[in-house]
C-alpha positions as CSV (number, residue, x, y, z in Angstrom):
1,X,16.6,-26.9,8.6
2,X,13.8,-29.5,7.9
3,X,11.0,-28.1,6.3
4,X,8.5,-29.2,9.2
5,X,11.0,-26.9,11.5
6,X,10.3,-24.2,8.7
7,X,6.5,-25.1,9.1
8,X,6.5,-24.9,12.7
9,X,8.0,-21.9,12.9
10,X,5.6,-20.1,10.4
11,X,2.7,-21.3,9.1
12,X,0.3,-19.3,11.4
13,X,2.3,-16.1,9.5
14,X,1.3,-14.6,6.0
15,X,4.7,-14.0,5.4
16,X,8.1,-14.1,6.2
17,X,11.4,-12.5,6.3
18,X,14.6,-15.5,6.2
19,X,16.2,-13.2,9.1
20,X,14.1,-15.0,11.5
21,X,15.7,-17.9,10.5
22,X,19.3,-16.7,11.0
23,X,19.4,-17.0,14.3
24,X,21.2,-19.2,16.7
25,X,24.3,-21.7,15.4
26,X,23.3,-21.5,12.0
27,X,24.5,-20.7,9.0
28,X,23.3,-18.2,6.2
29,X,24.2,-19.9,3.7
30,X,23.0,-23.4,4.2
31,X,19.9,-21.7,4.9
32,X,19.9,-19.6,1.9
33,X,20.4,-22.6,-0.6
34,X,17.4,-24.3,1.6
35,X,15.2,-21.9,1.1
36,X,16.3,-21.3,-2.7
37,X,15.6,-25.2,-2.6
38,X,11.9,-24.8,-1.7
39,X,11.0,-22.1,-4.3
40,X,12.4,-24.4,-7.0
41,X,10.3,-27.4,-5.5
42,X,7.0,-24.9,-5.0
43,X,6.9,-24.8,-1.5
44,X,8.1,-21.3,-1.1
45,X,6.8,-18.4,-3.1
46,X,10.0,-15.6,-2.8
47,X,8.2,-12.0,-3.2
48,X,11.6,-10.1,-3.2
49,X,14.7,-10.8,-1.6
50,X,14.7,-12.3,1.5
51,X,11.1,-12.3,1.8
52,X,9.3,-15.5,1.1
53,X,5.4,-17.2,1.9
54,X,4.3,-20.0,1.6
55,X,2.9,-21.3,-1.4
56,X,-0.8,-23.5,-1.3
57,X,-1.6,-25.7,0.4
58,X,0.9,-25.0,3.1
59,X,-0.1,-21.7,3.7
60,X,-3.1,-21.0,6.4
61,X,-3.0,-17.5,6.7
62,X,-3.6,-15.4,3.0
63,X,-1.5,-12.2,3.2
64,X,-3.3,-8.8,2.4
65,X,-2.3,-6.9,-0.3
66,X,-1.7,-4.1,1.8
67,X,0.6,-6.0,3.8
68,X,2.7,-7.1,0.9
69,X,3.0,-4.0,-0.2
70,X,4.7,-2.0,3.4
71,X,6.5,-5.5,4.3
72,X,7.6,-5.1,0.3
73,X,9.1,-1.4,0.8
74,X,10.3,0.0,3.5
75,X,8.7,3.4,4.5
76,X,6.0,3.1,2.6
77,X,2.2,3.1,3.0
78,X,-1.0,2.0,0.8
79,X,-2.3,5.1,-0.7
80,X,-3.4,6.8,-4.2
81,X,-5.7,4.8,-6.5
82,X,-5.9,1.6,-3.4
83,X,-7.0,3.8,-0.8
84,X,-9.1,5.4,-2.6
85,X,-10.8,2.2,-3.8
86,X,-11.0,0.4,-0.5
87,X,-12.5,3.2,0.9
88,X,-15.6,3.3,-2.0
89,X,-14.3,6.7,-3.5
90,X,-13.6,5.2,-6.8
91,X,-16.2,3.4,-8.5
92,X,-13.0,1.1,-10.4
93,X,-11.8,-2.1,-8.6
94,X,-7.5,-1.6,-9.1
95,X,-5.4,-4.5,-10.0
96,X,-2.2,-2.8,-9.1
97,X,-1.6,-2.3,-4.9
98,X,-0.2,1.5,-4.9
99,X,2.0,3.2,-2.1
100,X,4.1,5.9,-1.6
101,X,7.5,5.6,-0.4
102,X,10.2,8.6,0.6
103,X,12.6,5.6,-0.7
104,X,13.0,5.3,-4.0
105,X,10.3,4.4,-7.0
106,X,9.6,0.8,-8.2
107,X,7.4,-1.5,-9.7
108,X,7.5,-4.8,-8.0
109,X,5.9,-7.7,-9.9
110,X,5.9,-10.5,-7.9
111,X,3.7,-14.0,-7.8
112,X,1.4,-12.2,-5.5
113,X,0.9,-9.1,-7.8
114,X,2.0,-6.3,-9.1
115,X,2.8,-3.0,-6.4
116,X,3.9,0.5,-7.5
117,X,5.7,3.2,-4.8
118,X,5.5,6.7,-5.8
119,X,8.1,8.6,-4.4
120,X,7.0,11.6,-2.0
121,X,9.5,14.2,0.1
122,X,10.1,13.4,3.6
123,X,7.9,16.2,4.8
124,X,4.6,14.9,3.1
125,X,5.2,11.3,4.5
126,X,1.9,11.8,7.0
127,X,-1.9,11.5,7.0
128,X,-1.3,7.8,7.2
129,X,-2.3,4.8,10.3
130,X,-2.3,1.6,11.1
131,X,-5.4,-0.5,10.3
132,X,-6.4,-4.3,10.6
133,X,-6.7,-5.2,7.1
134,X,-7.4,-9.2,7.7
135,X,-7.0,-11.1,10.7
136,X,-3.7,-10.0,13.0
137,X,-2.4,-8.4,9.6
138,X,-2.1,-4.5,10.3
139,X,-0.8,-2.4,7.3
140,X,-0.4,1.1,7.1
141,X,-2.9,2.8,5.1
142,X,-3.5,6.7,4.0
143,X,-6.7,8.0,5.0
144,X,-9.4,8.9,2.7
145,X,-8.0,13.0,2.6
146,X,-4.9,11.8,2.4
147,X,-4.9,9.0,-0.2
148,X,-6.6,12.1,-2.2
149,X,-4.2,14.3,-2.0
150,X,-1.3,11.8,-2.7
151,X,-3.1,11.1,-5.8
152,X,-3.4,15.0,-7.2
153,X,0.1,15.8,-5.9
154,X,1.6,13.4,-8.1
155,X,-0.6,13.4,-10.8
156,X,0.5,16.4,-13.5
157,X,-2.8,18.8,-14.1
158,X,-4.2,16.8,-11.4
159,X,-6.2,20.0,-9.6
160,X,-7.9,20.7,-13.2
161,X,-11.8,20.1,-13.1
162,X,-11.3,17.8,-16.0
163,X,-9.2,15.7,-14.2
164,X,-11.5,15.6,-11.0
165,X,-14.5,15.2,-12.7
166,X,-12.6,11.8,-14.2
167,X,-11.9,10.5,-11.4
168,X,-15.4,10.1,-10.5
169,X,-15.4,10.7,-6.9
170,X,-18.2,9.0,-4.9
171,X,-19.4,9.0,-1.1
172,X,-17.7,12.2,-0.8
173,X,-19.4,12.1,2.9
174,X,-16.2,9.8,3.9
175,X,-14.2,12.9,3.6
176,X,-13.3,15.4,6.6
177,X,-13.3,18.4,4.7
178,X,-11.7,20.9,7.3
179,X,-8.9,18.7,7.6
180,X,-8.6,18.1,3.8
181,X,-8.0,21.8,3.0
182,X,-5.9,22.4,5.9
183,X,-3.9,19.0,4.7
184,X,-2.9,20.9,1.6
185,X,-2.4,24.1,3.0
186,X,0.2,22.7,5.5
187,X,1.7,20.4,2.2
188,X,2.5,24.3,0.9
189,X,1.1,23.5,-2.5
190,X,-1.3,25.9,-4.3
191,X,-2.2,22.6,-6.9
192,X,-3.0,21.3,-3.6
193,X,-5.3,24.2,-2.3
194,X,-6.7,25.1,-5.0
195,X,-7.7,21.4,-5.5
196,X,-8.9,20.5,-1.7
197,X,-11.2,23.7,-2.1
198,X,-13.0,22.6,-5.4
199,X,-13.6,19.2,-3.6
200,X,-14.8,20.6,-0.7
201,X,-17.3,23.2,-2.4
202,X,-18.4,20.3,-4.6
203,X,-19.1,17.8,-1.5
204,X,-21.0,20.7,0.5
205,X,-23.2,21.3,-2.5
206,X,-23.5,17.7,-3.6
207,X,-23.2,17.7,-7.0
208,X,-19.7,16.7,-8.3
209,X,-20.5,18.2,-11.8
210,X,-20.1,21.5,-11.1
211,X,-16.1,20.9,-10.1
């Protein structure tokens, strides 16, 4: 493969996975030692394996972070600390992208950035969708209850009104507070409950100090 074939094919896409390239009367290994090729020569920019962009001035479409991070890890989606942040909750911008994943838990450091997947069980792998983050780049994102709860669950001590109160919750109007208790209740955890309810009782009464 030439790399204006390579160009053709996608420089209209953040990112890229070398399968598409596999098909047809080719073969994997010529294209494997291309693309290797093209790293060395900074054209490429390999993320992980088998997953590649391409590097400036090449590329025309930035990726997301929160598209790296579910095209990084396989059932996973952007929650915790991110979500949190992207949705104004948290008054601190976070230089690490953070998921949860039922796979197993990493830290991927990559030329893009550093991401972290928490692990969760299969049974709290919900309260998540599909958003546009940039331009034709959907990524799957917790929502604000959920990225919440993800964060406490995994945290140890994390229902503690210390720990709340450190966390410095803000524009607590984003959150559906029905739906966050009854998000814990269903998760079967009392950290969880007892949590959602000091939340919710210090959202009705606006004044987070009292958690």
């Amino acid at each position: 493969m030439k790399w204006q074939n390579l160009l053709d094919l996608v420089s209209d896409e953040p990112m890229f996975t070398s399968s598409i390239l596999m098909a047809g009367d080719v073969s994997p290994a010529d294209i494997r030692l291309q693309l290797a090729r093209w790293v060395k020569g900074g054209k490429l920019i390999q993320l992980r394996r088998g997953i590649y962009m391409l590097a400036n001035p090449y590329r025309k479409v930035p990726p997301h972070p929160f598209l790296l991070a579910n095209r990084l890890k396989k059932a996973s989606y952007v929650s915790l600390q991110s979500a949190l942040s992207h949705y104004g909750m948290i008054p601190e911008s976070v230089p690490v992208i953070t998921s949860v994943t039922t796979g197993r838990p990493e830290t991927l450091t990559t030329p893009a950035g550093t991401f972290l997947f928490q692990h969760i069980r299969n049974s709290l792998f919900n309260g998540y969708r599909q958003v546009e983050v940039g331009p034709n780049q959907p990524a799957f994102l917790a929502s604000p209850e959920k990225s919440l709860l993800d964060l406490i669950y995994l945290t140890p001590q994390a229902d503690s009104p210390d720990f709340l109160r450190e966390l410095r919750l803000q524009n607590l109007e984003q959150l559906n507070l029905e739906s966050l208790i009854q998000m814990a209740e269903a998760a079967g955890s009392s950290k969880l409950v007892r949590a959602a309810k000091r939340i919710a009782r210090s959202a009705r009464e606006e004044d987070y100090e009292e958690l």
